[in-house]
C-alpha positions in Angstrom: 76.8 96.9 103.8 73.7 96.2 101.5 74.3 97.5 97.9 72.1 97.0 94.8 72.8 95.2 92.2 76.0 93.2 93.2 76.8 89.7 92.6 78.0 87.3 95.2 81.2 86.9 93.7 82.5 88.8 91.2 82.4 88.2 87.7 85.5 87.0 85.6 84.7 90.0 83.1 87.2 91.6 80.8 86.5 94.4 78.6 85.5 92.8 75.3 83.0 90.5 77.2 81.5 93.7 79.0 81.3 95.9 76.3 79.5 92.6 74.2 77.0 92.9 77.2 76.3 96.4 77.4 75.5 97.0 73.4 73.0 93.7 73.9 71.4 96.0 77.0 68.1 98.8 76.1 69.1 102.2 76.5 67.5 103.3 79.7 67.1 107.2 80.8 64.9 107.8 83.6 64.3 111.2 84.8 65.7 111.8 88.4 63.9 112.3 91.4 64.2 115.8 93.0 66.3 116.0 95.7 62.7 116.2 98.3 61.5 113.2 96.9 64.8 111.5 97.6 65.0 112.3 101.0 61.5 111.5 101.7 61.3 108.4 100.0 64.0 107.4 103.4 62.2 109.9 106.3 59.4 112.0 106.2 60.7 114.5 108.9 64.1 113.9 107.4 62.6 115.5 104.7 61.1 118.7 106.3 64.1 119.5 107.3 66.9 118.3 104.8 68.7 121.4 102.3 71.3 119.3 100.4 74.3 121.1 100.2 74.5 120.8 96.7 72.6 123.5 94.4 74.2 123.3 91.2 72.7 121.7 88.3 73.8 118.6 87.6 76.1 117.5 84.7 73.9 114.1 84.0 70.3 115.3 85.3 68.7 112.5 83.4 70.6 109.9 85.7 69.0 108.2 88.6 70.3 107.1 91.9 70.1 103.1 92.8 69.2 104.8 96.4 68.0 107.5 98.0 71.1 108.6 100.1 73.7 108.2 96.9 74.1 111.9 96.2 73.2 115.3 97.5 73.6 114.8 101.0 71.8 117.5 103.7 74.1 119.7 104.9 75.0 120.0 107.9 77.1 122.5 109.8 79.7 120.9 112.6 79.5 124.4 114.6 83.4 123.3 115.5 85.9 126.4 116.8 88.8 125.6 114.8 91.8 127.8 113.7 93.9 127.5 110.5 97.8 128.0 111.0 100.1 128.1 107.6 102.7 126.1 108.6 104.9 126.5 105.7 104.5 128.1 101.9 106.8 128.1 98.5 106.2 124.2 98.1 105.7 123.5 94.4 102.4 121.4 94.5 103.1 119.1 97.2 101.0 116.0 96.7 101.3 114.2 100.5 101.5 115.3 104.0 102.3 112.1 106.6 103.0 113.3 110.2 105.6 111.4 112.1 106.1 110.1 115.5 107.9 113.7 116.8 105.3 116.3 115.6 107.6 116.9 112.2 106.0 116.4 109.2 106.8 114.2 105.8 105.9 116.1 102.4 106.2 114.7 99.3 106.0 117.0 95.7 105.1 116.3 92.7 108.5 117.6 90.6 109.9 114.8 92.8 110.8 116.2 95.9 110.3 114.9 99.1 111.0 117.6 102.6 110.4 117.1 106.5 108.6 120.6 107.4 109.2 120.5 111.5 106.4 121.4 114.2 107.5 124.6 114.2 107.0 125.0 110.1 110.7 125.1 109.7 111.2 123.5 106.1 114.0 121.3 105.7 116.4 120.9 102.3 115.2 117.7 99.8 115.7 114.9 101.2 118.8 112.5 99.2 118.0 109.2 97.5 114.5 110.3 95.8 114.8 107.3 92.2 114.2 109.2 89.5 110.8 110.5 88.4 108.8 111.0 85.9 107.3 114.7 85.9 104.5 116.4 83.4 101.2 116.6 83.4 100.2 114.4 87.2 102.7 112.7 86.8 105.5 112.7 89.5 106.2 112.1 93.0 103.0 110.7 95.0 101.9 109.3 98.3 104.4 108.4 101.0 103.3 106.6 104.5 104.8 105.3 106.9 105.5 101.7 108.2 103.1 100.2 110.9 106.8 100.0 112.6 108.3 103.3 111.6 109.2 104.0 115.9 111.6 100.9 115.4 112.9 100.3 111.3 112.2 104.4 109.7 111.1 102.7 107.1 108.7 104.8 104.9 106.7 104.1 101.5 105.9 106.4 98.5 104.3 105.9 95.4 105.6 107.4 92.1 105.4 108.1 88.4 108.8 105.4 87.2 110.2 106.4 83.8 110.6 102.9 81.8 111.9 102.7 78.6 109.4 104.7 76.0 106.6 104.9 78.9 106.0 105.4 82.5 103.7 103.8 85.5 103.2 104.2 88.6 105.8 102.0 91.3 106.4 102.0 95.3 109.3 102.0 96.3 110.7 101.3 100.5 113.5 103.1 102.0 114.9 103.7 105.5 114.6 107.3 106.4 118.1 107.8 108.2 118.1 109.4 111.7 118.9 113.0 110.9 115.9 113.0 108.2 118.3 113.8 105.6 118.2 110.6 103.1 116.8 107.4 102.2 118.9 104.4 102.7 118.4 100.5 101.0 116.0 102.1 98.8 114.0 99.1 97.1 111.2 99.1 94.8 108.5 96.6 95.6 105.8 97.3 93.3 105.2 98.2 89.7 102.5 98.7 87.9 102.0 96.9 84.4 101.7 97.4 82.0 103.6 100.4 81.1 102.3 103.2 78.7 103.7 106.7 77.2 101.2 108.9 78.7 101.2 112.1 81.8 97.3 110.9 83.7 95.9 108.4 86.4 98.4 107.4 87.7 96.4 107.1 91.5 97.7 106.5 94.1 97.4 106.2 97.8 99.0 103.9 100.5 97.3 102.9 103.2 98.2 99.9 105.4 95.5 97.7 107.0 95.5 98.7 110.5 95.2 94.3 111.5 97.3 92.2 109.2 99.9 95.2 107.9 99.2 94.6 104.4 99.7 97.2 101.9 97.2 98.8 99.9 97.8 100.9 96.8 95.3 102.6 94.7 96.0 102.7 90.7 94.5 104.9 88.2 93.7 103.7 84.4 95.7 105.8 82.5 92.6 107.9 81.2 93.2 107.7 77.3 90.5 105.6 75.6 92.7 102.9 74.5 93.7 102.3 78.3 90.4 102.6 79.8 89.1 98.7 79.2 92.2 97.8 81.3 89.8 99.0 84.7 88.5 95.7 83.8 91.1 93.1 82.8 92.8 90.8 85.2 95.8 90.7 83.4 96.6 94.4 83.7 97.1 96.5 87.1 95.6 99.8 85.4 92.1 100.9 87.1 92.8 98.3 90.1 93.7 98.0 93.8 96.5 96.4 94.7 97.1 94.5 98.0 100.6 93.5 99.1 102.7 92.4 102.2 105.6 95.3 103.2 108.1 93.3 101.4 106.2 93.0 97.9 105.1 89.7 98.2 101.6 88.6 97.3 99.5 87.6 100.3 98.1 83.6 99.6 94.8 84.8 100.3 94.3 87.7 97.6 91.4 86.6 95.5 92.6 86.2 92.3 96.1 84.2 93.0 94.6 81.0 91.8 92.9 82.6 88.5 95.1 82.0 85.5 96.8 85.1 83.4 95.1 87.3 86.6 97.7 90.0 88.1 97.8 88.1 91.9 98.2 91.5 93.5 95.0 92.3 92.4 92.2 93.3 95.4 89.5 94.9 93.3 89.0 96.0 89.9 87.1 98.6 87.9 88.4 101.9 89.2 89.5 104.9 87.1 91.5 107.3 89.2 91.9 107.3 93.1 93.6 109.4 94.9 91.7 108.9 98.1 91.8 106.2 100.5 91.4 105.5 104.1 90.3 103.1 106.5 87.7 103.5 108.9 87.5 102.4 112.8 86.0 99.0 111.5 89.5 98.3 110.0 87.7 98.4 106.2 89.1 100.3 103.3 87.1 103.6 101.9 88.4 105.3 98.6 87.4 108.1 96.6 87.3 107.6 92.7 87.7 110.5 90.3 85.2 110.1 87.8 84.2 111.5 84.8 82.0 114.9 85.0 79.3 114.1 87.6 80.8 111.2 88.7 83.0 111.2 91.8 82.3 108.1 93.6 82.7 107.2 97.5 82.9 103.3 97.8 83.5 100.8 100.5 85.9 98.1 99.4 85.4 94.5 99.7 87.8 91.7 98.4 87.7 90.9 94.7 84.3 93.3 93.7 83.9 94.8 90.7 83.3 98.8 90.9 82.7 99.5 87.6 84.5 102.0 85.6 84.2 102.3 82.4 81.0 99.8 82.2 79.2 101.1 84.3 79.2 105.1 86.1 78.0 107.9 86.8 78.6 110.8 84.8 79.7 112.1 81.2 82.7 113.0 79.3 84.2 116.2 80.0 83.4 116.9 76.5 79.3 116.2 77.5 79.1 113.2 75.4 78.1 110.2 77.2 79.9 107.9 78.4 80.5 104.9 75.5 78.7 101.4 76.3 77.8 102.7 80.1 75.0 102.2 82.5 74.6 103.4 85.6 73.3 99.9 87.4 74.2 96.4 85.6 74.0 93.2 87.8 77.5 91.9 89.3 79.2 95.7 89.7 79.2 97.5 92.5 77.2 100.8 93.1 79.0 103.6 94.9 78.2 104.6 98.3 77.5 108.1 97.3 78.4 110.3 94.2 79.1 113.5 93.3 77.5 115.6 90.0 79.0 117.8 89.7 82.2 116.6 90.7 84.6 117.7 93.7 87.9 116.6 91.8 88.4 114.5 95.4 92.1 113.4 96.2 93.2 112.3 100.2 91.0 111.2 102.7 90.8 110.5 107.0 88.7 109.0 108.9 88.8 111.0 111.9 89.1 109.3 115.8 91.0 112.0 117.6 90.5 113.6 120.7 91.0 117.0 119.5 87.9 117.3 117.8 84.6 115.0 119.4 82.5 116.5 117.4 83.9 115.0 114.0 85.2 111.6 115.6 84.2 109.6 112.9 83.9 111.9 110.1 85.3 111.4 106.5 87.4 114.2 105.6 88.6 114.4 101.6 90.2 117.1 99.7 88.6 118.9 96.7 90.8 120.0 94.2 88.1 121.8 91.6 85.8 123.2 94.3 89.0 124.4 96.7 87.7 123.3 100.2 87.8 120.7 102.4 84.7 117.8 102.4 83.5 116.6 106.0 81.0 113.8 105.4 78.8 112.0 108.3 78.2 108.6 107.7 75.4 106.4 109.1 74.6 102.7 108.6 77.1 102.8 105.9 75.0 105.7 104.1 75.9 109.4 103.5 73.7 111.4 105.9 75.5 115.0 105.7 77.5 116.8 104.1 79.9 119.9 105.1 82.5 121.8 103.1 85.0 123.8 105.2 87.9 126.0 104.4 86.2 126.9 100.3 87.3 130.8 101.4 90.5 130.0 101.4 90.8 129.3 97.7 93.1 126.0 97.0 93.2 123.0 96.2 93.1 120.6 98.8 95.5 117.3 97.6 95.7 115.7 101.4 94.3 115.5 104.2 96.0 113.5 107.1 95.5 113.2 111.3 98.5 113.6 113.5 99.3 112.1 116.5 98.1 115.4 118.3 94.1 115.0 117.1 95.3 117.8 114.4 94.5 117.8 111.0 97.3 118.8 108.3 96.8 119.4 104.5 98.6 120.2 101.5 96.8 122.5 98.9 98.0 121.7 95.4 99.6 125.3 94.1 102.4 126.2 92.6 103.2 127.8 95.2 101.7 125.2 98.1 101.1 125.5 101.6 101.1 123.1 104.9 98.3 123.6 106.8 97.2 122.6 110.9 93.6 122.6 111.5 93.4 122.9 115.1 91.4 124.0 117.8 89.9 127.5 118.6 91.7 129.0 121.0 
């Protein structure tokens, strides 16, 4: 994939160094070509007949795109029969839905409860052996996936807020899911985050596991207050990174920063500030979706050891309307985004969908929108955005995940107090 302004390799930048060469940079604020313009700088009859989806004003109209394609897609209408069945209500904001082998279906929520909801929408009783967790704020229990050999060992992965001492961060922990779905067993934690810190935001995260080597990825937010944000950017801290790990914890010999000294090894790619979406696509590469700041969701494709940004350089503004401190939008040696949203979607889970229940979207991006309340389909071309559709909005809630089952399905979680389990299926 061709991006502007990116290095070769990525820079050994921390955040005193960065900010050192963002006050030496001229304040630039270009005015931002209209959506037509955009379009038609790419395809003439592209342009004739492209109505981006988005209408709003934006939050940052003064910033400008590094291409054409990065925000306000066309949008585009599927025309896909599909019916919505509530499989179950009365969870208490369930945070991940991961279907397994049978047709059941693993739920994890955020108090720190984790539940098998059956085919049928039968919901079973907690599930024994949850560590503790810490709640408040976003704080609690996270993402849960399964092993690449779940058929054979049960073994299943979640993410979570882990009290420590006077603060909290985000671990994984392993366990074996015993036969009657009732309990973890040799529970183990394999991962924490460093360091720790007393606060209830960013904590990520997603799993994912590559779909070739079995490696585990987990996403990592930056903790959000200002004194935690210029961690996105230090080696030597986890916050604001993507971690890569074998199943057992172990760091793989060939992450990229193993051999640099007072780096965290489990460190794939820096600069992030808060993602909650990730997936791979049928290429076997990772995808995630970054909450930014207001008007500055970001879609980006991840490559080993790049640098994507955050807080040096984004899209976006406080959500108080004051810029951004020390940004740009495009510095040499950091990565731009694929696409970006202003205003934002609040995006959290993400599938790249290859079943066979659905043709039409076979290799569609679907990611949940917490602030808008819908469900984001996005067609992709070339590595560029080309459309856009938003599905489900009438229904009202938050959408926190979006998985495929084994059946073609789609299930999601909406993020409510009191939560529901949805199947997206076809028309009948």
């Amino acid at each position: 994939m061709e991006h502007r302004a990116r290095a070769q390799t990525p820079p050994p930048v921390r955040s005193l160094l960065a900010a050192a060469v963002i006050a030496a940079m001229p304040a630039t604020a270009q005015a931002q070509p209209s959506d037509d313009e955009q379009v038609a700088a790419v395809d003439p009859q592209r342009a004739r007949d492209c109505q981006p989806i988005e209408t709003r004003a934006p939050n940052v109209p003064e910033q400008q795109p590094a291409f054409p394609e990065q925000t306000r897609a066309c949008a585009v209408e599927s025309d896909v029969d599909f019916e919505v069945t509530v499989l179950a209500a009365g969870l208490e904001h369930p945070w991940a839905v991961e279907p397994l082998p049978d047709g059941d279906l693993l739920v994890t929520e955020r108090p720190g409860r984790m539940r098998i909801v059956t085919a049928d929408g039968e919901v079973g009783d907690p599930i024994e052996g949850v560590p503790e967790v810490q709640t408040g704020g976003q704080a609690g229990l996270l993402d849960v996936a399964l092993s690449p050999e779940f058929e054979t060992d049960r073994m299943i992965y979640f993410s979570y807020a882990e009290p420590r001492g006077d603060g909290n961060a985000t671990s994984v922990a392993r366990a074996v899911l015993s036969d009657d779905g009732r309990r973890l067993e040799q529970l183990e934690v394999i991962f924490r985050a460093m360091p720790a810190y007393d606060g209830r935001l960013h904590f990520g995260s997603r799993l994912a596991f590559h779909p070739e080597d079995g490696t585990l990825f987990i996403t990592l937010g930056e903790r959000s207050d200002l004194v935690m944000r210029p961690q996105a950017q230090d080696l030597d801290s986890h916050m604001g990174k993507i971690i890569r790990i074998n199943p057992d914890g172990s760091v793989p010999a060939d992450n990229p920063f193993v051999d640099e000294a007072n780096a965290k090894p489990e460190i794939w790619t820096l600069g992030h500030r808060n993602v909650q979406a990730a997936a791979f696509d049928d290429q076997n590469r990772l995808w995630i979706v970054d909450h930014g700041p207001q008007g500055g969701d970001e879609l980006n494709l991840i490559e080993r050891g790049k640098n994507y940004g955050w807080p040096v350089v984004t899209y976006g503004e406080e959500y108080s309307g004051e810029p951004i401190s020390g940004s740009v939008t495009q510095l040499e040696g950091y990565e731009q985004p694929v696409y970006y949203w202003d205003p934002v979607i609040a995006p959290s889970g993400a599938q790249f969908y290859s079943g066979d229940a659905f043709p039409e979207w076979h290799g569609s991006l679907f990611i949940g929108s917490l602030k808008d309340t819908r469900l984001v389909r996005l067609e992709l071309e070339n590595d560029r955005v080309t459309g856009e559709e938003h599905l489900l909005a009438e229904r009202g809630q938050r959408v926190r995940d979006v998985r495929e089952g084994p059946d073609g399905a789609l299930y999601i979680v909406t993020d409510e107090p009191d939560g529901e389990l949805w199947k997206i299926a076809p028309g009948t």
